[in-house]
CHARMM internal coordinates of N, CA and C (Angstrom, degrees):
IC EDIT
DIST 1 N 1 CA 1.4324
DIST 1 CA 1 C 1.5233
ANGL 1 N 1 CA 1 C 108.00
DIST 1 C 2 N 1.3070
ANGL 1 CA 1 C 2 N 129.37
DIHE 1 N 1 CA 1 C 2 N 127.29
DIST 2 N 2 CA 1.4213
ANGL 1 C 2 N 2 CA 151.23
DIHE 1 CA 1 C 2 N 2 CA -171.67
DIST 2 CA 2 C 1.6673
ANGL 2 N 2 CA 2 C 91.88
DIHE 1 C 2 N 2 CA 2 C -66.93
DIST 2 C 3 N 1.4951
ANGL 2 CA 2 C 3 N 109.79
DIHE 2 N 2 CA 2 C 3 N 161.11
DIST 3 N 3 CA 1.6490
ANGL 2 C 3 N 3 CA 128.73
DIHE 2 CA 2 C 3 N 3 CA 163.13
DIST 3 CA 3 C 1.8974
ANGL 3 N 3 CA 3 C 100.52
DIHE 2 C 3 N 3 CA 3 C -62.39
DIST 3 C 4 N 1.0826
ANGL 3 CA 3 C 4 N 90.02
DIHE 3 N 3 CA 3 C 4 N -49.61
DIST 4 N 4 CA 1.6014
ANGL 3 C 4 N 4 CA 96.40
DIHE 3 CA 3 C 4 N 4 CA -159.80
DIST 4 CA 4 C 1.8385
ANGL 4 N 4 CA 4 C 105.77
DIHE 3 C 4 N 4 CA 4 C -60.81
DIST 4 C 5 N 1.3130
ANGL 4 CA 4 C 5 N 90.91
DIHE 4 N 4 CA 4 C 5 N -65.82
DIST 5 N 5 CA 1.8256
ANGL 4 C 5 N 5 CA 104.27
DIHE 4 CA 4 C 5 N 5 CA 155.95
DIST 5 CA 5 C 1.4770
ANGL 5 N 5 CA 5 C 107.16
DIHE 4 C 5 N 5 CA 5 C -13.22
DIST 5 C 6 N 1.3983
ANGL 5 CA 5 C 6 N 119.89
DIHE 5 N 5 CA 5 C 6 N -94.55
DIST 6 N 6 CA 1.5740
ANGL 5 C 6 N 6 CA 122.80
DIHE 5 CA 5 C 6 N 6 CA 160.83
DIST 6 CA 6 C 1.0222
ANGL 6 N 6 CA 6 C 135.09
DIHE 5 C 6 N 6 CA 6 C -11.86
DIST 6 C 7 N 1.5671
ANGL 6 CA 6 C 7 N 119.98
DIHE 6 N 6 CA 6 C 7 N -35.18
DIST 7 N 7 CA 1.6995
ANGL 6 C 7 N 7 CA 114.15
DIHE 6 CA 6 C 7 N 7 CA -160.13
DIST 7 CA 7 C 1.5709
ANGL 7 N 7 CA 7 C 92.90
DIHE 6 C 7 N 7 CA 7 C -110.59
DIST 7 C 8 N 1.1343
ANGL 7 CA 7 C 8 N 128.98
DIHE 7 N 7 CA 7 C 8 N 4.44
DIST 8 N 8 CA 1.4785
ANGL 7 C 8 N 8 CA 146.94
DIHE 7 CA 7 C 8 N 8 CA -173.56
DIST 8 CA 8 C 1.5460
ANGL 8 N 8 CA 8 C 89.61
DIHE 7 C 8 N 8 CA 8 C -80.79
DIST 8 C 9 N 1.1445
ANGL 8 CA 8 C 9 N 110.11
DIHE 8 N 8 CA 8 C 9 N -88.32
DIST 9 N 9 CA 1.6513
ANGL 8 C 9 N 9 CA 116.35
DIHE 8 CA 8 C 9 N 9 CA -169.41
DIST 9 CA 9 C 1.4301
ANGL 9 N 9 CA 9 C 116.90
DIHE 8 C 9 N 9 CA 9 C -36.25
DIST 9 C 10 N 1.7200
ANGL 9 CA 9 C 10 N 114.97
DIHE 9 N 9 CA 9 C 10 N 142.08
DIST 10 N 10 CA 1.1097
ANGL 9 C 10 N 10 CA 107.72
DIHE 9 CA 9 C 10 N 10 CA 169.56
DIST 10 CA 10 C 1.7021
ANGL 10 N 10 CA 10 C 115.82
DIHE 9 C 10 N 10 CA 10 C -62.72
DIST 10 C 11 N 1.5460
ANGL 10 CA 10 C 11 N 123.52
DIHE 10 N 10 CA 10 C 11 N -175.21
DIST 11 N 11 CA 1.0948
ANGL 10 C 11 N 11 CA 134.48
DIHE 10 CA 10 C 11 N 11 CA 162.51
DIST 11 CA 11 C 1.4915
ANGL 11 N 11 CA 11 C 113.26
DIHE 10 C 11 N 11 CA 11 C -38.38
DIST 11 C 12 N 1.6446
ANGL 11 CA 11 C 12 N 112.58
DIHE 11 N 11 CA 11 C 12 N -70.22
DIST 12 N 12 CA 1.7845
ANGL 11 C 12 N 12 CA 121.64
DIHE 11 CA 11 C 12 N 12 CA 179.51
DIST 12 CA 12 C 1.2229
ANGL 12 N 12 CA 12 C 113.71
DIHE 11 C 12 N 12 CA 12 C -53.87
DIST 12 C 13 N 1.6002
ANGL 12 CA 12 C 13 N 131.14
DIHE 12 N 12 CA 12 C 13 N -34.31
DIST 13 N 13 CA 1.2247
ANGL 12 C 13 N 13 CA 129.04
DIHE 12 CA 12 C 13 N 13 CA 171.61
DIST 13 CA 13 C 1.7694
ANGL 13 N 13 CA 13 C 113.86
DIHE 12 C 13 N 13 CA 13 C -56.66
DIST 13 C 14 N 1.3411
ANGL 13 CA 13 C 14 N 120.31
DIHE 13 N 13 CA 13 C 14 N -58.89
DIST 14 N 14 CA 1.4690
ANGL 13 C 14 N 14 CA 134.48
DIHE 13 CA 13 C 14 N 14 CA 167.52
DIST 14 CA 14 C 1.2740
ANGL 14 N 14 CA 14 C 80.16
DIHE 13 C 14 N 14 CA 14 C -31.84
DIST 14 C 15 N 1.2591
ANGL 14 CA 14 C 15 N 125.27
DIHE 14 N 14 CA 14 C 15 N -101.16
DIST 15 N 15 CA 1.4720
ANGL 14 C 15 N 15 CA 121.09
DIHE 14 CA 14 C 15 N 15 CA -138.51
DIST 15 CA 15 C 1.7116
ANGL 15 N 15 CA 15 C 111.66
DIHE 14 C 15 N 15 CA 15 C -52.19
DIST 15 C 16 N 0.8791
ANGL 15 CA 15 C 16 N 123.14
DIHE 15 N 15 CA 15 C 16 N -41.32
DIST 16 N 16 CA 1.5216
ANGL 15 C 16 N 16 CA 137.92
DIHE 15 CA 15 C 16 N 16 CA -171.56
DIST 16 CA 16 C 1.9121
ANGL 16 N 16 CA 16 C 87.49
DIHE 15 C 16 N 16 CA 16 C -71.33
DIST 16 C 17 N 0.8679
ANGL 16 CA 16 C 17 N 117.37
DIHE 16 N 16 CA 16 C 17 N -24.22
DIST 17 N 17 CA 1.6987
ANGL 16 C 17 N 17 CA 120.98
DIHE 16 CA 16 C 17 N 17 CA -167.24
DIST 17 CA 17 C 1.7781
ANGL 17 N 17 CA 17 C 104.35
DIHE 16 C 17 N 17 CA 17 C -92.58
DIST 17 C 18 N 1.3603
ANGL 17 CA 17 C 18 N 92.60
DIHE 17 N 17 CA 17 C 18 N -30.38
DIST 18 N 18 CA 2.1604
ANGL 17 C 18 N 18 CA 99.57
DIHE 17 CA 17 C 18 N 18 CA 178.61
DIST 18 CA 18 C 1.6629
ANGL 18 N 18 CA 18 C 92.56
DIHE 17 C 18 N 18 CA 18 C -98.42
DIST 18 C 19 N 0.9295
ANGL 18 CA 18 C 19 N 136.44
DIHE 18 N 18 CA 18 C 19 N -33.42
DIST 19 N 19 CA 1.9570
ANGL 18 C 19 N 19 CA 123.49
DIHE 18 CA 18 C 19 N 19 CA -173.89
DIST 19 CA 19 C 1.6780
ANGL 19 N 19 CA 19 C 95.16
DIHE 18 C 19 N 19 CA 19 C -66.83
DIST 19 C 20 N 2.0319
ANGL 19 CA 19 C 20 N 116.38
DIHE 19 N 19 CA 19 C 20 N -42.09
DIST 20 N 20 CA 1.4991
ANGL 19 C 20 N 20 CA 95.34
DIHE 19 CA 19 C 20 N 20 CA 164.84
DIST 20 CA 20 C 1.3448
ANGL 20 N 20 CA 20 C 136.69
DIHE 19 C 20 N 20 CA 20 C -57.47
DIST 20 C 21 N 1.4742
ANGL 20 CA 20 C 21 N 99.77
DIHE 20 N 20 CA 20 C 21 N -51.97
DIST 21 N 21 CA 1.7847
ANGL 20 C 21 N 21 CA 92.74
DIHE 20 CA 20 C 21 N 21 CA -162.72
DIST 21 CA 21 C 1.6491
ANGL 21 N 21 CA 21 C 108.89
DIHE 20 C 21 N 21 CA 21 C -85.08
DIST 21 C 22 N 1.4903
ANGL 21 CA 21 C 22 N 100.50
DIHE 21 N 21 CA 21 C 22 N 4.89
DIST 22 N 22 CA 1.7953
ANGL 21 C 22 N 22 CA 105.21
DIHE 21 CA 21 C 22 N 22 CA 163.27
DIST 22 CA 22 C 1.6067
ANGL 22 N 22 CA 22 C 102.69
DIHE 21 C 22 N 22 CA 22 C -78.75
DIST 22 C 23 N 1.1197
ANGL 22 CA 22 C 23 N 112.92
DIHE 22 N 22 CA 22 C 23 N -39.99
DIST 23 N 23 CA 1.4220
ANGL 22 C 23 N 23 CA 101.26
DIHE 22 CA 22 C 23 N 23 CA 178.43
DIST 23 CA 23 C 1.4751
ANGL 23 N 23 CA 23 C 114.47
DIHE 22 C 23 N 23 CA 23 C -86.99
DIST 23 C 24 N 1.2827
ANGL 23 CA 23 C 24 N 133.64
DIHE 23 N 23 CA 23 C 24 N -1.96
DIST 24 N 24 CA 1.7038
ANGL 23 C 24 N 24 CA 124.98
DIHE 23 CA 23 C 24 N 24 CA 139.12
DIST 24 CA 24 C 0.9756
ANGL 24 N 24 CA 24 C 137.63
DIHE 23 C 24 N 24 CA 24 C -87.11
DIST 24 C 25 N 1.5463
ANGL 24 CA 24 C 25 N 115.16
DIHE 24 N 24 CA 24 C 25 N 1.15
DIST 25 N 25 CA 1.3678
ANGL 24 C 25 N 25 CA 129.68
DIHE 24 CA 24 C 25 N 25 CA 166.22
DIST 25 CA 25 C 1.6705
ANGL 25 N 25 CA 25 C 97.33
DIHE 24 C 25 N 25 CA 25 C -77.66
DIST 25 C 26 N 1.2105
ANGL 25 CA 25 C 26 N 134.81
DIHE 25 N 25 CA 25 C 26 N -56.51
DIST 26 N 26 CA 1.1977
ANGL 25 C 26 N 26 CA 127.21
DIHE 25 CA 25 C 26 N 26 CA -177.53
DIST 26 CA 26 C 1.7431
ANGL 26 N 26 CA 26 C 123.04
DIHE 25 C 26 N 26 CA 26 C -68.04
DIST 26 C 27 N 1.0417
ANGL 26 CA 26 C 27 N 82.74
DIHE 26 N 26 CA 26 C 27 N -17.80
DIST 27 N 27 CA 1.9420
ANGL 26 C 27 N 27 CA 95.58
DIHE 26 CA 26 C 27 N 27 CA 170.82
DIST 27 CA 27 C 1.1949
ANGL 27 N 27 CA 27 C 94.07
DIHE 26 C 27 N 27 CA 27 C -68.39
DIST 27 C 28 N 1.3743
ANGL 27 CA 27 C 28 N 122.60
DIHE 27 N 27 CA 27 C 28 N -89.16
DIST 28 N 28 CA 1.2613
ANGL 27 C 28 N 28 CA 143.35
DIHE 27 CA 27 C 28 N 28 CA 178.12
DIST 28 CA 28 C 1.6615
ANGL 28 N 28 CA 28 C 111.02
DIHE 27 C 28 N 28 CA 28 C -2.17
DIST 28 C 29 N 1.5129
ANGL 28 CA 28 C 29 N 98.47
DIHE 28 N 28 CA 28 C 29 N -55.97
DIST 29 N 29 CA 1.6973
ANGL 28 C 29 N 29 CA 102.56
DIHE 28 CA 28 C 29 N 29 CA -164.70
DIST 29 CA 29 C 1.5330
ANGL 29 N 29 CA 29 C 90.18
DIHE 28 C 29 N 29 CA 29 C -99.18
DIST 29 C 30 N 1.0926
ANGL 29 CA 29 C 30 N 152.95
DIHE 29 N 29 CA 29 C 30 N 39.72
DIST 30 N 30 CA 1.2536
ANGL 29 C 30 N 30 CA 144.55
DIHE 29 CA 29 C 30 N 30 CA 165.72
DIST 30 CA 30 C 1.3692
ANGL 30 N 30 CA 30 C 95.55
DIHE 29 C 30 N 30 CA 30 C -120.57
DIST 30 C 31 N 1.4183
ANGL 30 CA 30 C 31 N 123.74
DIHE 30 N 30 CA 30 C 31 N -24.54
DIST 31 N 31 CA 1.9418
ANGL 30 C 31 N 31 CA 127.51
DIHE 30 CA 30 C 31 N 31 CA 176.57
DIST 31 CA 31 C 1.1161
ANGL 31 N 31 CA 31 C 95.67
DIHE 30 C 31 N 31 CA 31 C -62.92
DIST 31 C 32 N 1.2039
ANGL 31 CA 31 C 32 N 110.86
DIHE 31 N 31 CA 31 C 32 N -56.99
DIST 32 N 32 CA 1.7235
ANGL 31 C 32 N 32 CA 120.17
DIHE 31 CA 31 C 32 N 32 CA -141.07
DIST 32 CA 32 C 1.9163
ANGL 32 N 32 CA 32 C 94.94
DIHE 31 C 32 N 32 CA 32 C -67.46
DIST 32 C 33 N 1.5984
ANGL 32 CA 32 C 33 N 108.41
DIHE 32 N 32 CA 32 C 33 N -51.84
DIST 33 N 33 CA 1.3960
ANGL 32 C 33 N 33 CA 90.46
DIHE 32 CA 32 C 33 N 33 CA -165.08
DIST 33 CA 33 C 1.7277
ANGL 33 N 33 CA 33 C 106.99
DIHE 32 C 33 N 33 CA 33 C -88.61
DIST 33 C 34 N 0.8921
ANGL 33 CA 33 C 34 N 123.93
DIHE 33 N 33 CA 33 C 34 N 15.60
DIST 34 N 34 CA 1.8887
ANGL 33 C 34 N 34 CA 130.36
DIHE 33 CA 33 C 34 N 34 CA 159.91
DIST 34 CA 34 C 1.6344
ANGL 34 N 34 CA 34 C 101.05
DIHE 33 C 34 N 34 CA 34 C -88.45
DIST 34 C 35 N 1.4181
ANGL 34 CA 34 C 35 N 126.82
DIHE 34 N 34 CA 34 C 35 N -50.95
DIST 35 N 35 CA 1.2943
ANGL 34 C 35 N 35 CA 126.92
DIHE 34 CA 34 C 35 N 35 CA -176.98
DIST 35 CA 35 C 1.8644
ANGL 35 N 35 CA 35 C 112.49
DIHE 34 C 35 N 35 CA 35 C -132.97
DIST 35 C 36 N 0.9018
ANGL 35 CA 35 C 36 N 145.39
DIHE 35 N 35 CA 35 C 36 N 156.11
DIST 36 N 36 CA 1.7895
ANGL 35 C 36 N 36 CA 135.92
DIHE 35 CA 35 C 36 N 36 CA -175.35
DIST 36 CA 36 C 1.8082
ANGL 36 N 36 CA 36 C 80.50
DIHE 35 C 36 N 36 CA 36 C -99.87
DIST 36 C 37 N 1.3262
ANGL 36 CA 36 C 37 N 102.71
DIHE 36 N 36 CA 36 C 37 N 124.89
DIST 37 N 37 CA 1.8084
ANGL 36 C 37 N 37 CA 129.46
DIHE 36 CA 36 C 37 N 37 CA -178.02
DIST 37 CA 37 C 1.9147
ANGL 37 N 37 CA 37 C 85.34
DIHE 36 C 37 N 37 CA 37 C -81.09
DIST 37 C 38 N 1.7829
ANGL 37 CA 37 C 38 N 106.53
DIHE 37 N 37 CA 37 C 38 N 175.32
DIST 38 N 38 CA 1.3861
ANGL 37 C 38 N 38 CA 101.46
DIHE 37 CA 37 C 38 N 38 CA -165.03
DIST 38 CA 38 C 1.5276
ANGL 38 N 38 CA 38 C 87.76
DIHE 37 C 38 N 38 CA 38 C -100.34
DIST 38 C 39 N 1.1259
ANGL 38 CA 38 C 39 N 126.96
DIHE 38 N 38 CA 38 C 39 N -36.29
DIST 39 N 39 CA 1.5937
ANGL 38 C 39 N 39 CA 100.70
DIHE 38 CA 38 C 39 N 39 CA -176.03
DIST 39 CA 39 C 1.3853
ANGL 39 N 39 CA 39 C 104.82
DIHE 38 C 39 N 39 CA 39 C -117.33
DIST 39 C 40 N 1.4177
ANGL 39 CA 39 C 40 N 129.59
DIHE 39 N 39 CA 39 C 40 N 96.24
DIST 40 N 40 CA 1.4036
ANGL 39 C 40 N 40 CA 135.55
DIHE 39 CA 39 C 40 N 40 CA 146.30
DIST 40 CA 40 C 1.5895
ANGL 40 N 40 CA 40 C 128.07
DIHE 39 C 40 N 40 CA 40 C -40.31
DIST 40 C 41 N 1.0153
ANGL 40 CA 40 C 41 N 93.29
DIHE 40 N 40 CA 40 C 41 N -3.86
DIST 41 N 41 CA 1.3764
ANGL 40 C 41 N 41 CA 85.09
DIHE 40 CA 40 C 41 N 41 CA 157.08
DIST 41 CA 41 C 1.8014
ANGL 41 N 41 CA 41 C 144.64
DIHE 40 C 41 N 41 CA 41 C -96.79
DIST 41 C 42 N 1.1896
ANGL 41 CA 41 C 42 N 76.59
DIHE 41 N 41 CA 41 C 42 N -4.99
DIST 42 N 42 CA 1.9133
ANGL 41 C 42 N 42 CA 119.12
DIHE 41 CA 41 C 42 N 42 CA 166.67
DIST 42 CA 42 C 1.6023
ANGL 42 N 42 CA 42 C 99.88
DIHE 41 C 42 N 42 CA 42 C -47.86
DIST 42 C 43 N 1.3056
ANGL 42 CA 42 C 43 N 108.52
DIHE 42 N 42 CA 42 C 43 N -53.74
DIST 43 N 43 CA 1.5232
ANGL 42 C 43 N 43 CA 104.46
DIHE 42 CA 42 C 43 N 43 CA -158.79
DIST 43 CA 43 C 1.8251
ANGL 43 N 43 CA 43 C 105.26
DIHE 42 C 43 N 43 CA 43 C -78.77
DIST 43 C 44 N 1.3357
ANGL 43 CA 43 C 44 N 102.82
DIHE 43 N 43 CA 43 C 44 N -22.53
DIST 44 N 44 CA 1.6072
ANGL 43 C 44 N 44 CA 103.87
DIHE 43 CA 43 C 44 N 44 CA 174.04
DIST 44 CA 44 C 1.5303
ANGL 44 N 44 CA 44 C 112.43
DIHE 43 C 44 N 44 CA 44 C -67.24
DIST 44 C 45 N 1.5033
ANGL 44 CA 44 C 45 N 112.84
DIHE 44 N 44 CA 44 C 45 N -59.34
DIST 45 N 45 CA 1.3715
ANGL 44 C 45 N 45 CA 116.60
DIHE 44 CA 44 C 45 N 45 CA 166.07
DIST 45 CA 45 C 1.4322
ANGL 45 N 45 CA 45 C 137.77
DIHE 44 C 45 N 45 CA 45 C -5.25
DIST 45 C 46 N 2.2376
ANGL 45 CA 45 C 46 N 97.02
DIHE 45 N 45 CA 45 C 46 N -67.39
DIST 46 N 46 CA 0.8148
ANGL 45 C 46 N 46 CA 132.23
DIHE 45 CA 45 C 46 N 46 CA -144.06
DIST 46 CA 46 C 2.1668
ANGL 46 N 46 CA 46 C 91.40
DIHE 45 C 46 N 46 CA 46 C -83.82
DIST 46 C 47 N 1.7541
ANGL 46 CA 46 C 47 N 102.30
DIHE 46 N 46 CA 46 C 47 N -45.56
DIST 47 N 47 CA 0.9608
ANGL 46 C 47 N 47 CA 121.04
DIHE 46 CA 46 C 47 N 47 CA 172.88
DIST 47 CA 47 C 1.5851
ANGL 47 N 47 CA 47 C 119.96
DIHE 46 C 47 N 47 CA 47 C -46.40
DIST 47 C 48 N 0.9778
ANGL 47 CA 47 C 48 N 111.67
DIHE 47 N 47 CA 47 C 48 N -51.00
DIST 48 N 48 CA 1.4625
ANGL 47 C 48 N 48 CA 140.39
DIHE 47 CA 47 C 48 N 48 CA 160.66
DIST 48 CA 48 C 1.4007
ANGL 48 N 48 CA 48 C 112.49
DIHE 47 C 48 N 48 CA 48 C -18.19
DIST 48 C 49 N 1.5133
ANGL 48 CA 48 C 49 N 96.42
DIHE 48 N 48 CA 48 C 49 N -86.76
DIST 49 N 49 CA 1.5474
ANGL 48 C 49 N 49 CA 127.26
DIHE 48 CA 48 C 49 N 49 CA 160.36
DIST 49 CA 49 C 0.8910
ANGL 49 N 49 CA 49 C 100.67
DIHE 48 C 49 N 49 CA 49 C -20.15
DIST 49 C 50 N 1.2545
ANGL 49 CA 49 C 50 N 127.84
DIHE 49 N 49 CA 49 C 50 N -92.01
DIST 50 N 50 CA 1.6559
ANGL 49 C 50 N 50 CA 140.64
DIHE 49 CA 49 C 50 N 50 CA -172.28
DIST 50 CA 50 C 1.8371
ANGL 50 N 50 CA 50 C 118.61
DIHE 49 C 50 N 50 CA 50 C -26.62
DIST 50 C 51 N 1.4568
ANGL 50 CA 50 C 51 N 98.70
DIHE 50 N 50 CA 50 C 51 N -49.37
DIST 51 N 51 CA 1.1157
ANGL 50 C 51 N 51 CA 118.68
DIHE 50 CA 50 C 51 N 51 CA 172.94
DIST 51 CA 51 C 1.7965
ANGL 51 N 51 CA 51 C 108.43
DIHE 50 C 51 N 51 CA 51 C -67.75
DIST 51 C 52 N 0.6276
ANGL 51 CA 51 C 52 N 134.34
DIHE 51 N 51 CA 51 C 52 N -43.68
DIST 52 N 52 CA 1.0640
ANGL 51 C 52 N 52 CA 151.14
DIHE 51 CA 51 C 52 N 52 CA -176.93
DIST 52 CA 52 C 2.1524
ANGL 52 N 52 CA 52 C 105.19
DIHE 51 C 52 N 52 CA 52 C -73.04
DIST 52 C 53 N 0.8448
ANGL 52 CA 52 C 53 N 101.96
DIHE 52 N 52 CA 52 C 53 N -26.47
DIST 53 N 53 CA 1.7120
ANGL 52 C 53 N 53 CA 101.68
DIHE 52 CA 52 C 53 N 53 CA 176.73
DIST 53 CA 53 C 1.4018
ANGL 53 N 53 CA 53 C 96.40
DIHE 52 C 53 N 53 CA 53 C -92.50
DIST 53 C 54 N 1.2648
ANGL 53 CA 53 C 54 N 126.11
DIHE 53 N 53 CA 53 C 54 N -60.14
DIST 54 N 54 CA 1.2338
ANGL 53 C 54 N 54 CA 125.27
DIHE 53 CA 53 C 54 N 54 CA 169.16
DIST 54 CA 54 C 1.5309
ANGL 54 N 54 CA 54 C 145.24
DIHE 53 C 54 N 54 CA 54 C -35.75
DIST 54 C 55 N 1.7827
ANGL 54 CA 54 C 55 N 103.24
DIHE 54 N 54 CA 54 C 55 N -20.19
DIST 55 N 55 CA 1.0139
ANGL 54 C 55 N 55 CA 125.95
DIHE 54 CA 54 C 55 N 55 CA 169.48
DIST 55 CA 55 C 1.4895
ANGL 55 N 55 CA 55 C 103.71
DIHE 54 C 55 N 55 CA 55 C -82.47
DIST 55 C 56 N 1.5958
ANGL 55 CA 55 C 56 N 107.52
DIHE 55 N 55 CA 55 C 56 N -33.85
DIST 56 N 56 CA 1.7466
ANGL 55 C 56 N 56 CA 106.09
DIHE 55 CA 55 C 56 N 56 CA -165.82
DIST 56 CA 56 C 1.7142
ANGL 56 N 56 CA 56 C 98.86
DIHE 55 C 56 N 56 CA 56 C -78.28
DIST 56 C 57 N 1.0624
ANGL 56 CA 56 C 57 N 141.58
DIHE 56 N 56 CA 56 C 57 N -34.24
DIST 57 N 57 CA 1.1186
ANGL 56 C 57 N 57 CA 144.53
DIHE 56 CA 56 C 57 N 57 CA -169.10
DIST 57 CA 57 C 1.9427
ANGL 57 N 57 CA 57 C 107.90
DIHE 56 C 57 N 57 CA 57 C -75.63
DIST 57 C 58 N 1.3724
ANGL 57 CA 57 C 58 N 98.33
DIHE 57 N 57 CA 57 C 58 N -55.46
DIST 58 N 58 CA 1.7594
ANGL 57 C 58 N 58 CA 98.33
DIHE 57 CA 57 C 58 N 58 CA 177.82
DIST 58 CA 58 C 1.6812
ANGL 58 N 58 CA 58 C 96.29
DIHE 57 C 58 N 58 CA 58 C -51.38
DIST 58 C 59 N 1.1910
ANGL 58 CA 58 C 59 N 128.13
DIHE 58 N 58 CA 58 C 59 N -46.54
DIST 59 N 59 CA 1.4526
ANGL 58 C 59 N 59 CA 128.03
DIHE 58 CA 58 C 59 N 59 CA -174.35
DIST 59 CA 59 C 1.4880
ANGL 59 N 59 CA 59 C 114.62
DIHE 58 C 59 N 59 CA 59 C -43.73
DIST 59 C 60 N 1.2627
ANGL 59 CA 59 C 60 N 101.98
DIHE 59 N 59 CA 59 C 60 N -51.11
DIST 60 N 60 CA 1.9333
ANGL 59 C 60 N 60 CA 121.10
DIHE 59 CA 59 C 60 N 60 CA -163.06
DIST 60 CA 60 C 1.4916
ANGL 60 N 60 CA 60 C 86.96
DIHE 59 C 60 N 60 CA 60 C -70.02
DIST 60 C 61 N 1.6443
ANGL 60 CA 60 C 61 N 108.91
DIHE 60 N 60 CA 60 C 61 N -61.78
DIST 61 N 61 CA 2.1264
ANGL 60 C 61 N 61 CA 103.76
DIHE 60 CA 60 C 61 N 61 CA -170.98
DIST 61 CA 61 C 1.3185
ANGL 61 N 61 CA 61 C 85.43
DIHE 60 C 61 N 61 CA 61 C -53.69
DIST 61 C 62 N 1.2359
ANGL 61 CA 61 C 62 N 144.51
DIHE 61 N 61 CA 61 C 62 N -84.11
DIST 62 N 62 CA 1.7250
ANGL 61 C 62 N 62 CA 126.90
DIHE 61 CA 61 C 62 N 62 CA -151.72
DIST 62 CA 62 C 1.2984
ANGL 62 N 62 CA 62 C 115.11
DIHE 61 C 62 N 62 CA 62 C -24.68
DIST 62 C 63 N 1.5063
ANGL 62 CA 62 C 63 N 114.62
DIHE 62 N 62 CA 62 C 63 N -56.95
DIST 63 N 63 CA 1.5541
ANGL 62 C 63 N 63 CA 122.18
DIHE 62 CA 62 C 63 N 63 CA -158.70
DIST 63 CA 63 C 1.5771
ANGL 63 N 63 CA 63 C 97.33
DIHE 62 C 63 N 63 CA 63 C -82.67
DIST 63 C 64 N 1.0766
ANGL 63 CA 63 C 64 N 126.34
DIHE 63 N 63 CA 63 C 64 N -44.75
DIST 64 N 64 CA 1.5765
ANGL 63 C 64 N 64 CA 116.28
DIHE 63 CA 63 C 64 N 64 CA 165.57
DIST 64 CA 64 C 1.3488
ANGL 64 N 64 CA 64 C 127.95
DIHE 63 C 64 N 64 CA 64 C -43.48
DIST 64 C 65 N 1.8119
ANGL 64 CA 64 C 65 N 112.42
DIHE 64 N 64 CA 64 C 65 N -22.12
DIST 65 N 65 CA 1.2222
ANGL 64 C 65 N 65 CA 100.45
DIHE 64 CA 64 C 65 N 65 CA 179.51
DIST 65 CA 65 C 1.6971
ANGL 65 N 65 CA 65 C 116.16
DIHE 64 C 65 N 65 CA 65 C -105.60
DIST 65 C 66 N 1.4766
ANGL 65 CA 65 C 66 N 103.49
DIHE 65 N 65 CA 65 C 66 N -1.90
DIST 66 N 66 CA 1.6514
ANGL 65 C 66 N 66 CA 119.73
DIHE 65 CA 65 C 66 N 66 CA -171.83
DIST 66 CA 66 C 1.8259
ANGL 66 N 66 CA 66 C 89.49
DIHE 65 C 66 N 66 CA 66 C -75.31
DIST 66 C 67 N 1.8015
ANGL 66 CA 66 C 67 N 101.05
DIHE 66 N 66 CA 66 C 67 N -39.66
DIST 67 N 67 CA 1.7981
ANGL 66 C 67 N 67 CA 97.90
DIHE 66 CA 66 C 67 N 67 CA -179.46
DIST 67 CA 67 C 1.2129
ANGL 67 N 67 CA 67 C 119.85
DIHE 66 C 67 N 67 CA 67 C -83.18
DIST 67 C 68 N 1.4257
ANGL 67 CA 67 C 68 N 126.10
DIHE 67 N 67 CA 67 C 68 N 35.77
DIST 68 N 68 CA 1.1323
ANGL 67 C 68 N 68 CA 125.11
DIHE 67 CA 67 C 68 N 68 CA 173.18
DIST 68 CA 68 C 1.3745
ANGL 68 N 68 CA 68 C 121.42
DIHE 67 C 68 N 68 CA 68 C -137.47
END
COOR INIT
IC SEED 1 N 1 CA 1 C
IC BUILD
């Protein structure tokens, strides 16, 4: 998922958007160590992502609280 991608969505979307790819990040790594999945690099990506929403959200609470 792109920066730009991210800053598109409202707030409820983000969150509804990190409860998913938290729950395919944990899919993901529960394949891999029962069987090695074909592209491992999926789970970095995916991790990424995650990281990456999380950054967009701490951002929004900051600026919500500078406007208040």
């Amino acid at each position: 998922m792109k920066k730009e991608d991210i800053k598109e969505l409202t707030t409820d979307e983000l969150r509804l958007r990190l409860a998913e790819e938290q729950a395919l990040y944990t899919r993901l790594k529960m394949n891999h160590a029962v069987s090695p999945i074909e592209n491992p690099m999926k789970i970095r990506v995916v991790r990424r992502g995650i990281a990456l929403i999380h950054t967009e959200l701490t951002h929004r609470e900051k600026a919500q609280q500078v406007n208040q």
